[in-house]
C-alpha positions in Angstrom: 97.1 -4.9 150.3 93.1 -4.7 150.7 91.4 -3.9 154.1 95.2 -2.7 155.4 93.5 0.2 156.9 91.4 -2.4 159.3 94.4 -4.3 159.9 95.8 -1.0 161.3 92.9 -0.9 163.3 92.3 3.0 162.0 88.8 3.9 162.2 88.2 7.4 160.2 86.6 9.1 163.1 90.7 9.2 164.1 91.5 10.6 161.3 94.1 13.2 161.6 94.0 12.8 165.1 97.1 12.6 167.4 97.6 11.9 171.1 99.6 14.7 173.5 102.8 11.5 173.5 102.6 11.7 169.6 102.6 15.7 169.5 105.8 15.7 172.2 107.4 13.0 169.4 106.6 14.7 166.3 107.7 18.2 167.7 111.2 17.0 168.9 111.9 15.3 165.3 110.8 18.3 163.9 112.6 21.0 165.4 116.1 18.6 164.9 114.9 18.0 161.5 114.6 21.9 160.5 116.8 23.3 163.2 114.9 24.6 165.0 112.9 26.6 162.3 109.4 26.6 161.4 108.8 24.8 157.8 105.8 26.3 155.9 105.5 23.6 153.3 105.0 19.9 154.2 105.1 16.6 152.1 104.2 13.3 154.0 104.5 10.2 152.1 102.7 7.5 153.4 100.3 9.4 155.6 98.4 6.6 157.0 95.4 7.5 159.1 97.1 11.1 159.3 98.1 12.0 162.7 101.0 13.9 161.2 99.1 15.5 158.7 96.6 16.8 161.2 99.9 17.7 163.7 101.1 20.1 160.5 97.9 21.7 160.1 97.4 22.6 163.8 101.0 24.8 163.3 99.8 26.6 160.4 101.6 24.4 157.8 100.5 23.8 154.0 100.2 19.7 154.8 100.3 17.6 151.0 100.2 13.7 151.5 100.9 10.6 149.2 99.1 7.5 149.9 98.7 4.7 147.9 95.6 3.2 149.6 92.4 4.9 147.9 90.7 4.6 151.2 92.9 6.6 152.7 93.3 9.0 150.2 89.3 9.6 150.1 89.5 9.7 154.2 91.9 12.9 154.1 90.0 14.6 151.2 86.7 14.3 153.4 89.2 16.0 156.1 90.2 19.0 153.9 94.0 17.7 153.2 95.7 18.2 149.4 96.5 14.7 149.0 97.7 12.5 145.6 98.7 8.9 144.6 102.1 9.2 143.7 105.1 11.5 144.2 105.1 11.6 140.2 102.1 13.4 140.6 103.7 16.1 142.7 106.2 18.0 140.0 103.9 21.2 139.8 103.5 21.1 144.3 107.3 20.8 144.8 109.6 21.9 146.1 109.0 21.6 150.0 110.8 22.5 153.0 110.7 19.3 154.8 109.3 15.6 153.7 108.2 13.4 156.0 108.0 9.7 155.5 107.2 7.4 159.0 107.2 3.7 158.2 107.5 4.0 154.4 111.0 3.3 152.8 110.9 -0.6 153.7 108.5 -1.1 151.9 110.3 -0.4 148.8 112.4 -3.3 147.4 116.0 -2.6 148.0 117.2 -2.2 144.1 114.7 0.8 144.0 115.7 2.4 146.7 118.1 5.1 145.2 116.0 6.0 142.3 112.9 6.5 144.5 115.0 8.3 147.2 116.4 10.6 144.0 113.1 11.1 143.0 112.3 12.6 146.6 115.4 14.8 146.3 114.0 16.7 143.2 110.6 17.2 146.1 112.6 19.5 148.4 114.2 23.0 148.5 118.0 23.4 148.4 118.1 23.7 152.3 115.2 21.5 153.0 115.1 18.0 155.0 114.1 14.8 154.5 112.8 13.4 158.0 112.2 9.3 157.8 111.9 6.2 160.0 112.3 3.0 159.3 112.7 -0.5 161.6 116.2 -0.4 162.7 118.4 -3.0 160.6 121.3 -2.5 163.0 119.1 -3.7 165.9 118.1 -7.1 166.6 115.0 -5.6 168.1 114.2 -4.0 165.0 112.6 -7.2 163.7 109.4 -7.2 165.4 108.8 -4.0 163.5 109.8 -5.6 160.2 108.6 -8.5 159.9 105.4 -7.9 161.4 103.8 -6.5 157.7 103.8 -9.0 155.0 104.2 -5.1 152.8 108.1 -4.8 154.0 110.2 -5.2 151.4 113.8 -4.1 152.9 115.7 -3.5 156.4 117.1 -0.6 156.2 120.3 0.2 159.0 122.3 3.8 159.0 125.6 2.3 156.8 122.8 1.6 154.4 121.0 4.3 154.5 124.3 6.6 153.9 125.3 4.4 151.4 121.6 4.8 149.4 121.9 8.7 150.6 125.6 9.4 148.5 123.8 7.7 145.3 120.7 10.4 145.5 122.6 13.4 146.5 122.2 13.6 149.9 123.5 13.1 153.2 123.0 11.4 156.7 122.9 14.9 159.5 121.1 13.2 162.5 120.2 9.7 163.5 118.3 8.6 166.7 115.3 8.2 168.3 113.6 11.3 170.4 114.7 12.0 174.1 112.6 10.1 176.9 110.8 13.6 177.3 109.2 12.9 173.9 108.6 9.1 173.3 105.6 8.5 171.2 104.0 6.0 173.6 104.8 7.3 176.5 104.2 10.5 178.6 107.5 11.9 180.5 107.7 10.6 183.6 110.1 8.3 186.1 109.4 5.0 183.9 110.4 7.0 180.3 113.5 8.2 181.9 114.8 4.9 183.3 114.0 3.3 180.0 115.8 5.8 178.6 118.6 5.1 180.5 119.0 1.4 180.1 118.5 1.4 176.7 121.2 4.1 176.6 123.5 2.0 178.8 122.9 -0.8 176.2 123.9 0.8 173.4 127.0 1.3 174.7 128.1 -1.5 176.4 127.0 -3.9 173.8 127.8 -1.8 170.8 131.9 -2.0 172.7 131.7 -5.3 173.1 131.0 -5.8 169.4 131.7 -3.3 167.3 134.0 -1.2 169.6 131.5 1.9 169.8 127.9 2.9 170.7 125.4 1.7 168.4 121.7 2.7 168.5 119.7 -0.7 168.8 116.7 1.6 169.1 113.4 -0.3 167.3 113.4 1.9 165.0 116.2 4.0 163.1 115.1 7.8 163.1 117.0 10.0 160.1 117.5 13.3 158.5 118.9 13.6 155.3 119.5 17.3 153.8 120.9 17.9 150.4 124.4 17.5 149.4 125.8 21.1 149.0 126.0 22.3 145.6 
């Protein structure tokens, strides 16, 4: 899609920027995604106008990004970043300890969904992680997020997502969006927690009334997906 990046709205004088709400959000996904650890080697597809990219490199991590736009690709060259086209392009990088994909997988179309996630399976070490988002299929407040970009392919909830996972060798460890402490538009404060706590209060009372159990109707649906054990 030409001219996405201006329909974004990212101007490259933000490149590789991020805002203190977006460092809080990053961080807390990371540390679940790794355990706590510290990974030294990063793949991001999809890195956008790379605020995660420039997160990584601020920790002292080896950052590699996949972007399909050409702009975007020249914009975090000119920033210093290891970047290439396509995963296929990354045999001789791999394998890393965590990939990172925010806003990526609906755009594939849903019958390539396992062969693309197997591809990223052969991109990671034995004990690495897999940390994605995508608009929440199992919310109906997901759908602002997906069908907002005429590039969205799929809606992706967590049955599905385990379902794609088992075909790829890999499995579903974590779901759920960050604590109101680290919401990625919104500093910590009275008005994150009480958000928190509604939406909270609605996953459980409406996920009873229809399915017998708390479901996450978060916007978005927040994963990480480790390798199946050999």
């Amino acid at each position: 899609m030409e001219a996405y990046a201006q329909w974004k709205g990212w101007e490259e004088s933000g490149f590789g920027r991020f805002s203190e709400c977006e460092a809080r959000y990053y961080r807390w996904h990371v540390n679940r995604a790794v355990a706590g650890g510290a990974p030294r080697r990063v793949l991001e597809i999809g890195f956008g106008n790379g605020s995660f990219l420039g997160f990584g490199r601020l920790r002292g991590w080896e950052m590699t990004g996949v972007e399909i736009s050409p702009e975007l690709r020249a914009r975090a060259e000119r920033a210093g970043f290891r970047v290439a086209a396509d995963i296929d392009s990354l045999t001789g990088l791999a394998p890393f300890d965590l990939l990172v994909m925010f806003d990526v997988l609906e755009h594939v179309e849903a019958d390539q969904l396992i062969a693309f996630m197997h591809k990223l399976r052969g991109l990671i070490t034995g004990d690495g992680a897999i940390l994605l988002r995508v608009p929440n299929g199992d919310s109906p407040f997901g759908g602002r997020h997906q069908h907002g970009d005429l590039t969205h392919r799929v809606m992706i909830g967590e049955i599905m997502l385990q379902q794609v996972a088992a075909g790829c060798g890999l499995r579903v460890v974590a779901t759920g969006e960050s604590h109101w402490k680290a919401q990625q538009h919104e500093p910590p404060g009275v008005r994150a927690w009480w958000r928190y706590r509604l939406r909270k209060f609605f996953n459980r009372a409406l996920g009873f009334a229809y399915y017998g159990g708390t479901v996450d109707l978060s916007t978005n649906l927040v994963a990480v997906l480790r390798p199946l054990p050999a």
